[in-house]
C-alpha positions as CSV (number, residue, x, y, z in Angstrom):
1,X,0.4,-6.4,26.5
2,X,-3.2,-5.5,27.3
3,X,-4.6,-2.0,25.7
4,X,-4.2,-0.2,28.8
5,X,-0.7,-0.8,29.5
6,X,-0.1,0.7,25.4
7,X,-2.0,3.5,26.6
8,X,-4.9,3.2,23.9
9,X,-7.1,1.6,22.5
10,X,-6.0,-1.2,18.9
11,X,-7.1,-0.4,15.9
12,X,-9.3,-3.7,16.6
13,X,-10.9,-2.9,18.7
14,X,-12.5,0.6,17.4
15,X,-13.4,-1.5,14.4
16,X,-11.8,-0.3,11.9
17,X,-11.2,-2.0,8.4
18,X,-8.3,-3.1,6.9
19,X,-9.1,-0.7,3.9
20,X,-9.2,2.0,5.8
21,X,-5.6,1.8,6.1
22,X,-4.9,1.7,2.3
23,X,-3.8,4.6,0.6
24,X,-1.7,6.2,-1.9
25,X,1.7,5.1,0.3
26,X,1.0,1.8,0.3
27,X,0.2,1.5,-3.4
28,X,3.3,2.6,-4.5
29,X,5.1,0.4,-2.1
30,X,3.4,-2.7,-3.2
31,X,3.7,-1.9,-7.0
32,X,7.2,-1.4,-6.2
33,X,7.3,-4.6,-5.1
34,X,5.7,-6.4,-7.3
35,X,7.8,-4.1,-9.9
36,X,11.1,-5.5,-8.3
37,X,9.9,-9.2,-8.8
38,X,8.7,-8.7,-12.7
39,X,11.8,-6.5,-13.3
40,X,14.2,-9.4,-11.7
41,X,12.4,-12.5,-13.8
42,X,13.0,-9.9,-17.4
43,X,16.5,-9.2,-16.4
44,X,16.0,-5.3,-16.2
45,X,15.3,-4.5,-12.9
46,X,15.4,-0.4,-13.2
47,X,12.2,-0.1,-15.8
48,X,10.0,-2.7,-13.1
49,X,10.9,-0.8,-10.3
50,X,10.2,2.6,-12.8
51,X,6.7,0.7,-13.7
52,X,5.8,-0.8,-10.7
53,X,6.1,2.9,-9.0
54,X,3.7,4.3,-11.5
55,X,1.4,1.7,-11.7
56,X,0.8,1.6,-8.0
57,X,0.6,5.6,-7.7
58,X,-2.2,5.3,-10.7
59,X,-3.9,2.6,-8.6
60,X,-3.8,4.3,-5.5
61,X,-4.8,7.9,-6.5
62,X,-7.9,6.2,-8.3
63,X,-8.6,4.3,-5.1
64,X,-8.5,7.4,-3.1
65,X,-10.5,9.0,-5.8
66,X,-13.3,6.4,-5.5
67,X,-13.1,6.8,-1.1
68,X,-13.9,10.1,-1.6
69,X,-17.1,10.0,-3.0
C-alpha cells in the first residue's frame, strides 16, 4: 500500500529516527522483558519481572532526561 492510499505520509519518509520513538514506555517493556527471561533462568520469575520494571523505568526517565537538554 503506497502512502496515499494510508492517507499520510510513513514515518520514513519524514525522516525520522528510530530514537525518536524511544521513550519511557518502551523502556519498561523491554526491561520487562529482559526481567522475564533472567527471572525464568534463576527460578523466580516475580522479583525479574519486579527488577526488570524498575530498571527499565530508571533507564528510560534518564534517557528522556538527557533528550531534553
Amino acid at each position: 500500500m503506497d502512502d496515499e492510499a494510508r492517507g499520510g505520509e510513513s514515518p520514513q519518509s519524514e525522516g525520522r529516527k528510530a530514537s525518536e520513538y524511544f521513550n519511557i514506555g518502551t523502556s519498561i517493556a523491554l526491561g520487562t522483558a529482559l526481567g522475564l527471561l533472567v527471572g525464568t533462568m534463576l527460578s523466580n520469575l516475580t522479583w525479574g519481572l519486579i527488577v526488570g520494571a524498575y530498571l527499565g523505568t530508571v533507564i528510560g526517565v534518564i534517557v528522556e532526561a538527557q533528550r531534553s537538554r
